[in-house]
C-alpha positions as a LaTeX table, in Angstrom:
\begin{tabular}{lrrr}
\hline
Residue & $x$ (\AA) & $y$ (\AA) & $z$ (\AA) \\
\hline
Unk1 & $-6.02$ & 15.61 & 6.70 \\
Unk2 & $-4.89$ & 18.15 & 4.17 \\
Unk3 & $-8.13$ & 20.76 & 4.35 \\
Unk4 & $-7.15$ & 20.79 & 8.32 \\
Unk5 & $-6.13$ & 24.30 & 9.21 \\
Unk6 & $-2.23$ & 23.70 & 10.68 \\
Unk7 & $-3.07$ & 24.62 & 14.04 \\
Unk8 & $-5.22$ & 21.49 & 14.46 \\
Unk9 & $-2.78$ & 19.06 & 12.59 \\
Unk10 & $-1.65$ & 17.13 & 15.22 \\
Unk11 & $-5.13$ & 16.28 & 16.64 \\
Unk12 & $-6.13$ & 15.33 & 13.01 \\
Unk13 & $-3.33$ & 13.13 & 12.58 \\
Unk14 & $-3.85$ & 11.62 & 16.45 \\
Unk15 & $-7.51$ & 11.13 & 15.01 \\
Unk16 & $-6.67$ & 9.58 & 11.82 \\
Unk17 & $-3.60$ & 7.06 & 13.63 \\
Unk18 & $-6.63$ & 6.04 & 16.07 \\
Unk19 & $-9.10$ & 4.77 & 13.71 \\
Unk20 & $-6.17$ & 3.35 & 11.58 \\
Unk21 & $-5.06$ & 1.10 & 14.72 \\
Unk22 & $-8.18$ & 0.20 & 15.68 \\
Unk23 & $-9.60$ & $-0.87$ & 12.44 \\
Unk24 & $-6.39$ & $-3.24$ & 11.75 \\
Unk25 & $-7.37$ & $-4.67$ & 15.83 \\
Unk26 & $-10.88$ & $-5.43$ & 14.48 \\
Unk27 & $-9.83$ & $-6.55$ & 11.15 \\
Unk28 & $-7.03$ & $-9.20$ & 12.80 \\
Unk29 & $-9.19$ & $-10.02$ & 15.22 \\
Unk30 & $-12.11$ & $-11.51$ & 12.71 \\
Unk31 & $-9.23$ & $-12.63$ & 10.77 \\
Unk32 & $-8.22$ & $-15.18$ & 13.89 \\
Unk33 & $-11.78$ & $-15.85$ & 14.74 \\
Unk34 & $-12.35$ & $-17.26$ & 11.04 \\
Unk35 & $-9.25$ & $-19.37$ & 11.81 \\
Unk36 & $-11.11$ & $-21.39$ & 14.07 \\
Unk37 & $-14.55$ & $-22.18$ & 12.22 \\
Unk38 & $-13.11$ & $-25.74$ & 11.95 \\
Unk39 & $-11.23$ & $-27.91$ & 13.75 \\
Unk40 & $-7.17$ & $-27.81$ & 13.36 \\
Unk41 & $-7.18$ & $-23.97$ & 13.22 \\
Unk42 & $-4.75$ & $-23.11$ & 10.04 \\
Unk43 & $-4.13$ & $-26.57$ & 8.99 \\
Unk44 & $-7.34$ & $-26.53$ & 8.08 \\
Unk45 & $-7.37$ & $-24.97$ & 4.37 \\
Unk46 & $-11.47$ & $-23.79$ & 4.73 \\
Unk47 & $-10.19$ & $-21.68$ & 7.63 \\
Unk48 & $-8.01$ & $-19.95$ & 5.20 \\
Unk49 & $-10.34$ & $-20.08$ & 2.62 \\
Unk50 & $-12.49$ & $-18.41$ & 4.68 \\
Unk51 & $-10.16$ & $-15.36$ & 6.12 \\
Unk52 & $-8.90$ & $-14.80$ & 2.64 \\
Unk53 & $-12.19$ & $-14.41$ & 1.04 \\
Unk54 & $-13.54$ & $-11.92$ & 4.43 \\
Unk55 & $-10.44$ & $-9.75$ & 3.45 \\
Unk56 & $-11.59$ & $-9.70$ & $-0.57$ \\
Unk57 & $-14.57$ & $-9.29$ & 0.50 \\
Unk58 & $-14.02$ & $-6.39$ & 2.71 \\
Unk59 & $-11.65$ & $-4.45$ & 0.04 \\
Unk60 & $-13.97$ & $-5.00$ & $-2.25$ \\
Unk61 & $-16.96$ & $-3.39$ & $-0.45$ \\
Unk62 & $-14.62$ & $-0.45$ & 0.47 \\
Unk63 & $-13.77$ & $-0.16$ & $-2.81$ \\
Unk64 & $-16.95$ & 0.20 & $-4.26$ \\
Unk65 & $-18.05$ & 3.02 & $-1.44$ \\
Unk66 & $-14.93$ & 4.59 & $-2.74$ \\
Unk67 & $-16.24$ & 4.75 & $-5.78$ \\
Unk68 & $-19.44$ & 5.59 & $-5.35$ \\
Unk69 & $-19.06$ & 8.59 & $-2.89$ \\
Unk70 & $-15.60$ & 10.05 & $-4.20$ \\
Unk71 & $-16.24$ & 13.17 & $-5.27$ \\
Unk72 & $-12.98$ & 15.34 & $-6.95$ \\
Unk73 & $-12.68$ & 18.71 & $-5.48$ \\
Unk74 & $-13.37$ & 21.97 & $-8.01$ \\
Unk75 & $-10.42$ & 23.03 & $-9.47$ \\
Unk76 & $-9.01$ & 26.50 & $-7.93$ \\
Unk77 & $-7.23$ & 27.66 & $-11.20$ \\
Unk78 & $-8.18$ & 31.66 & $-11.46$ \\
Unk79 & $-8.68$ & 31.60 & $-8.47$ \\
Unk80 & $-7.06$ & 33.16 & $-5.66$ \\
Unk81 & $-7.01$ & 31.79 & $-1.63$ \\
Unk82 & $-6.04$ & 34.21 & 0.94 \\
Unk83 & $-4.85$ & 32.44 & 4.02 \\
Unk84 & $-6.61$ & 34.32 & 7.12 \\
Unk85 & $-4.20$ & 35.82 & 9.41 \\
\hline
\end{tabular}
């Protein structure tokens, strides 16, 4: 959001608030359907079980892409960057 030029900010951010709201609707919504693999929904402790090891699971596969494909920018020191006008 940061390398957009400040003209297009708010459509970034719009952009960036979108995929945030619908990734926590999918993510809650596998969280409740895992609530029901077994009968007596959460007094069921596998149910739990279950949701809480799909949300380790899924940090720790985002996580590791992080990782991976997380690449530091060059540094700019010396260097001058004239803003276009």
């Amino acid at each position: 959001m940061t390398a957009a030029p400040a003209e297009q900010a708010g459509v970034v951010g719009a952009i960036l608030q979108t995929a945030i709201q619908a990734g926590n609707a999918i993510a809650v919504s596998i969280q409740a359907g895992l609530m029901t693999i077994h009968p007596d929904g959460i007094e069921d402790f596998r149910n739990i079980a279950a949701s809480f090891y799909f949300v380790m699971g899924w940090g720790a596969i985002w996580l590791l892409l992080f990782w991976i494909f997380y690449r530091t920018p060059p540094p700019t020191e010396g260097k001058r960057v004239l803003a276009a006008h």
